[in-house]
N, C-alpha and C positions, 0 to 999 in steps of 0.2 A: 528440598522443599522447605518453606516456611514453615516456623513453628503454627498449630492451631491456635496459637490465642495473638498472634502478631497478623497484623493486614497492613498488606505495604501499599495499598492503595485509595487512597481520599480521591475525592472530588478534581482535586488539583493536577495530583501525580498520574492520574489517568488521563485527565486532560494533556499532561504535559507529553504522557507518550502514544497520543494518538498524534499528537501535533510532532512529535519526534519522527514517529512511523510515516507521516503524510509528507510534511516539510522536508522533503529528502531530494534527492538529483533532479528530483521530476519539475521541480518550480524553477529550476535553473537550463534546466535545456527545454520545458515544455513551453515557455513563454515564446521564446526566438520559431521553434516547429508549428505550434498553433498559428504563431505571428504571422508567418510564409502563404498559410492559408488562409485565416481569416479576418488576415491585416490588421484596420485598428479595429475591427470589431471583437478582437479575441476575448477583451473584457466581460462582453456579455456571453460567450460561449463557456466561461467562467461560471457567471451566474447559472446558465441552466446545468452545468457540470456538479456546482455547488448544491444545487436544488435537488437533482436525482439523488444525490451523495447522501441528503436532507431526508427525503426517501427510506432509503436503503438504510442508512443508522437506525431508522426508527424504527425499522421491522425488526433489524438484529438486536436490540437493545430491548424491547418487548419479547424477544426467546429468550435471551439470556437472564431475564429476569423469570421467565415461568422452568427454565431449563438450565440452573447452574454447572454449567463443565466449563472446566479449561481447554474444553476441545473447541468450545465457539462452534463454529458454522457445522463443523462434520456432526457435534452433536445433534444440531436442528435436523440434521438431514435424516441421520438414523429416526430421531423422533418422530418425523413430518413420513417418511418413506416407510419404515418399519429396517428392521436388523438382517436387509437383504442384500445381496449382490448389489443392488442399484447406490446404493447409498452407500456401501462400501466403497464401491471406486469411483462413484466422485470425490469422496473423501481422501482417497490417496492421491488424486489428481489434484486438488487443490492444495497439499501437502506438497508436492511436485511444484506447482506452482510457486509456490512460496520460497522454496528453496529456489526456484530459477531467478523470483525478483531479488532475493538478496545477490545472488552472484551477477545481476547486471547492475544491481547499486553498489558494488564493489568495485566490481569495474571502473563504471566512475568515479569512484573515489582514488582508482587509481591513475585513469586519467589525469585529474586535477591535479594532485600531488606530483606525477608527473612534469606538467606545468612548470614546477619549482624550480626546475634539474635541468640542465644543458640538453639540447634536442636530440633521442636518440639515444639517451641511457637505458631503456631498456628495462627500466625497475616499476613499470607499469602492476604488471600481473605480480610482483613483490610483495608491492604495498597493498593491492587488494588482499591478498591472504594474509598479511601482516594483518590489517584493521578488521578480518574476520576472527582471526587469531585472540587478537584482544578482546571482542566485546565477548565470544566464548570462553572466555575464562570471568571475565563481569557475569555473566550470565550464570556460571559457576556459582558464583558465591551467595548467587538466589537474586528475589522478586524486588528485595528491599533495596539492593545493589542497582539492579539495574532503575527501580523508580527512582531513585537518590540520584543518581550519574545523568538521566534522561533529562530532568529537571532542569540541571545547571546548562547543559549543550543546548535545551531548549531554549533558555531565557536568553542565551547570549546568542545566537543565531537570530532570536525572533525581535532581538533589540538595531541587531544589522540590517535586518530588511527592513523594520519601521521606518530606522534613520534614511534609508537610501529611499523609501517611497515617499517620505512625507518630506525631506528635500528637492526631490524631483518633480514633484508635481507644484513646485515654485516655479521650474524651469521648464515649465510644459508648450511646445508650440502649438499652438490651434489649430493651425492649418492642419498639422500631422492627423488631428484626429476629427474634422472634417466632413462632413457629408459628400464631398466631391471625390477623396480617397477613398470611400468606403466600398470594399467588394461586394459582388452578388450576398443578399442574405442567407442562400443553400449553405454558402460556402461557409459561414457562421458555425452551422449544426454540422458540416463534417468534423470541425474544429473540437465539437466538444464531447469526442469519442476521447482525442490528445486530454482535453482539460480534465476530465472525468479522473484519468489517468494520475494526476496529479493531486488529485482525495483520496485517491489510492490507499489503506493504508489503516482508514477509521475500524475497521473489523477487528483490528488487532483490541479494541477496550474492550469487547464480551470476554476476550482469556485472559480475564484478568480477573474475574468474576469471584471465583474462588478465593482469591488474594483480597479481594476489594470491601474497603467499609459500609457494611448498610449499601448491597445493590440495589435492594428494593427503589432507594429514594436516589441513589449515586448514579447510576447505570445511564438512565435515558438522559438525565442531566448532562454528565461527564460528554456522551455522543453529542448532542446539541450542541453546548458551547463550543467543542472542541470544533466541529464543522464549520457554523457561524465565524470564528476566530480565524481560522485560516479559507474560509471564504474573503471574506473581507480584505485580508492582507493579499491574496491573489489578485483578489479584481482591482487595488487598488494599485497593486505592481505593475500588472498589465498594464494600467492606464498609464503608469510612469514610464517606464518601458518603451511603448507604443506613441506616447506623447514629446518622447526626446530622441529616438530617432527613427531615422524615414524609413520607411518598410525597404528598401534596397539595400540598407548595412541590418537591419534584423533577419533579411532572406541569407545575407551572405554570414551574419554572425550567428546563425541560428543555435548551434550549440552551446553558445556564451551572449547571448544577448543582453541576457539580465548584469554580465558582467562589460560586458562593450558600455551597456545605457551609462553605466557609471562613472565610465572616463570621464567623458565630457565635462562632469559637473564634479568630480573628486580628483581628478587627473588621474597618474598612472598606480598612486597608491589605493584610488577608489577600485581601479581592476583586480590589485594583488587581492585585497581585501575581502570582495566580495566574491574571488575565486576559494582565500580558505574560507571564508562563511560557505561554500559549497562543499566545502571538506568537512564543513566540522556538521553538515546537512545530510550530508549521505553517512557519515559514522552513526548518527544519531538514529536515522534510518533504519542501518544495519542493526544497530543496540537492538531497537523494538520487533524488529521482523524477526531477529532469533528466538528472543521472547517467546513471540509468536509459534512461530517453526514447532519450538520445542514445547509446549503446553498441545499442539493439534500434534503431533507425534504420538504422546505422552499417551493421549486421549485413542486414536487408535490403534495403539498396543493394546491398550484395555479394550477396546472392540473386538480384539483378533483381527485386524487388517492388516496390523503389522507388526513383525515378530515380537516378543513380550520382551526383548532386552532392551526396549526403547522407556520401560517401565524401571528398570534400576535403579538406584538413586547414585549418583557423584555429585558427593557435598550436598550442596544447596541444591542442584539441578538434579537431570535424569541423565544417564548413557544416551537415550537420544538426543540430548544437544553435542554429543563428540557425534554421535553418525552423523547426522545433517551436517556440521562442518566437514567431514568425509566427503559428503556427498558435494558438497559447493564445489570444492577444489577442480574436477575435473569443467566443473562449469563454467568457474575464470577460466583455465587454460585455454579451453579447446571448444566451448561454443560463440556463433558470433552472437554479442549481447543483442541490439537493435532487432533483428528477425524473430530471435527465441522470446523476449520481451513479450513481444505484440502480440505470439501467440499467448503467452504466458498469459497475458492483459485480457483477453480475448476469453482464455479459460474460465480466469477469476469472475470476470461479468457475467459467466450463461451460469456458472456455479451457482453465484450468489441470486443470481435470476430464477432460478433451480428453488434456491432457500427458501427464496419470498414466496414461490407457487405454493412450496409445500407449508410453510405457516398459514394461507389460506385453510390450509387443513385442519389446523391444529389454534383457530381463532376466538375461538370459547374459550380454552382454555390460557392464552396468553392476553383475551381483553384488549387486542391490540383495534384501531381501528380498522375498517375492513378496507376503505377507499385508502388510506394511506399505503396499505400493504401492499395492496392490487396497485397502484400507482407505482410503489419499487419496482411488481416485478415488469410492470412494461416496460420502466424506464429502462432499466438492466439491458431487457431481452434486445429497447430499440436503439440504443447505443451501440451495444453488440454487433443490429445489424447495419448502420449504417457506418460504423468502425469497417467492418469486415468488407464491404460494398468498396466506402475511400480506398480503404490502405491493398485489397485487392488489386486494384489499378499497376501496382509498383510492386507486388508480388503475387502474384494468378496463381499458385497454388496452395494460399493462404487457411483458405477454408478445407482444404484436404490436411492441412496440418492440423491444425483443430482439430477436426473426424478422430485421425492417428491417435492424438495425444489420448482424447478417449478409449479408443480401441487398445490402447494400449495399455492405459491405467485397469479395463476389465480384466484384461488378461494378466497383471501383475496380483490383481484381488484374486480370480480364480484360482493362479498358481500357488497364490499365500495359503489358500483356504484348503487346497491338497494335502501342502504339505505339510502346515502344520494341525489342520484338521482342528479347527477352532471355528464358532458362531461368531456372528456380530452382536454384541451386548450392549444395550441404551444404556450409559453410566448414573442416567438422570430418570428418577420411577416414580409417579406421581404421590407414592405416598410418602416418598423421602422427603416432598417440600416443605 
């Protein structure tokens, strides 16, 4: 843990690592996947992706400010629900969650790096737990480490897409983007279950809260711009993207499209290039999602949700950043990333959908406004369902994984609560504010 009189997070550094946490794999294969479907319209499924995102920030960013924990969301949930079963294992489920998005941005990462290497080496799943490996030992050394390290991978990442968008859209064809190409409108809004996917990630600035300078005035700030910023630079990629080449090499490039668009106009070192700006996207990623992982651990240990060695301290950190890397491992090896993702995706939206209902609850006291709140949680829930309806289509037992994943997190809470015969405790008590 940081010392009490050091805050390793300003205005900036939290900016920089929700843009770390968000700006990860997902803007490089989610452009070509949205693209397939909602051709050149993907731009604006963007926008409404941006807009729910816009939402959702503002609710979590008004609890964290009436509800300081590093536990983020499982806090609100205790708060909002009370110190019960119910709130316990959503809480472990979105902990689960979180550990499954890091092990399919590892993936990728190992993917790309792959890339590098003669077809067929094999050091895929290597390099994913190599690049977990390191940012949990950064994470190690505490809050100030990894704000200081997110920063620099930030700027230098967010300087590579600028240059490749605001070059590209010199080289934009018209035609490509076209009212006579353009798909059904439906197909827009199934699109932006995918784009949503790619905000993914803003949750992670409430666990910081504890760390962070002056939340009061930082907090709702730091969410704001950080969304805006990387709105902006998405919708403006997609148009680049979508504007240089024809949706028939985005259908077939779709897991590198963002890196195809850039041959054209950079040759073959504009491809290498923007393959490691995917590399150096998904580490960045990783950095902030352990962050994360380990501060909502940390937090329901101290609940009793999960066993109290997650509360230790190693160095700057807690024992629960070595479990959760434990736990990743079997995740690179042996599950498929794409299927467990989506549920994974899937979880985090009806969760956080969950969150926003129960701040309704609790709206007196966090001052939030009520229509914005009410507005997250529809958006949440309508994502949700029309994500689950799309991607159903290509896998029909979708929504029974879902069900599972819950049924299943009840049953790990129950068995915790046996065994070690411990309450659920709010870490956050009104009169500690």
């Amino acid at each position: 843990m940081e010392s009490s009189g050091t805050k390793a997070f300003g205005l900036w550094s939290a900016v920089f690592l929700g843009v770390g946490s968000m700006v990860g794999a997902g803007i490089f294969i989610v452009i070509g996947q949205a693209g397939t479907i909602a051709g050149n319209l993907v731009w604006l499924s963007f926008v409404f992706g941006g807009f729910a995102a816009l939402l959702s920030g503002y609710s979590l960013a008004r609890l964290a400010i009436a509800y300081p924990s590093r536990g983020g969301i499982v806090e609100y949930l205790v708060q909002s629900f009370g110190e019960g079963v119910f709130s316990g294992s959503a809480g472990v489920l979105f902990y689960f969650s979180q550990l499954i998005a890091i092990a399919a941005v590892a993936k990728s990462f190992g993917t790309y790096a792959g890339t590098f290497l003669p077809v067929g080496s094999g050091m895929d799943n290597l390099f994913a737990l190599g690049v977990v490996a390191t940012f949990i030992l950064i994470n190690m050394v505490g809050a100030s480490l990894v704000a200081r390290s997110e920063s620099v991978i930030v700027v230098i990442k967010l300087s590579v897409l600028v240059l490749f968008a605001g070059v590209a859209l010199f080289y934009i064809d018209p035609k490509l983007l076209s009212s006579s190409d353009m798909p059904p409108l439906k197909s827009m809004f199934f699109a932006v279950g995918l784009t949503f996917f790619a905000y993914q990630g803003f949750s992670v600035i409430t666990n910081t809260v504890e760390d962070m300078q002056d939340p009061a005035h930082t907090m709702l700030k730091a969410m704001v711009v950080t969304i805006l910023l990387v709105g902006t630079l998405y919708i403006l990629t997609s148009i680049a993207v979508l504007g240089n080449l024809p949706l028939n090499e985005v259908i077939k490039a779709k897991d590198y499209a963002l890196a195809q668009a850039a041959q054209p106009i950079f040759g073959e070192i504009g491809f290498k290039v923007m393959a490691a700006t995917a590399l150096l996207a998904t580490a960045s990623a990783i950095n902030a999602a352990l962050y994360a992982a380990t501060e909502i651990g940390y937090t329901l240990a101290k609940e009793g949700n999960l066993p109290k060695v997650y509360t230790y301290n190693v160095h700057q950190s807690f024992e629960g950043l070595i479990i959760s890397g434990v736990l990743i491992v079997p995740m690179i090896l042996f599950l498929d990333p794409s299927e467990v993702t989506t549920i994974a995706a899937l979880v985090v939206l009806i969760i956080q959908g969950i969150t926003h209902v129960g701040h309704l609850f609790r709206i007196k006291q966090t001052g939030a406004n009520l229509y914005m709140v009410l507005g997250a949680a529809l958006s949440m829930f309508l994502i949700a369902g029309v994500t689950l309806y799309h991607t159903s289509q290509s896998m029909p037992l979708l929504g029974f994984y879902v069900m599972g994943a819950f049924v299943l997190a009840f049953a790990i809470e129950i068995l915790l609560r046996l065994l070690t015969k411990r309450t659920i405790l709010k870490q956050v008590r009104l009169g500690d504010i």
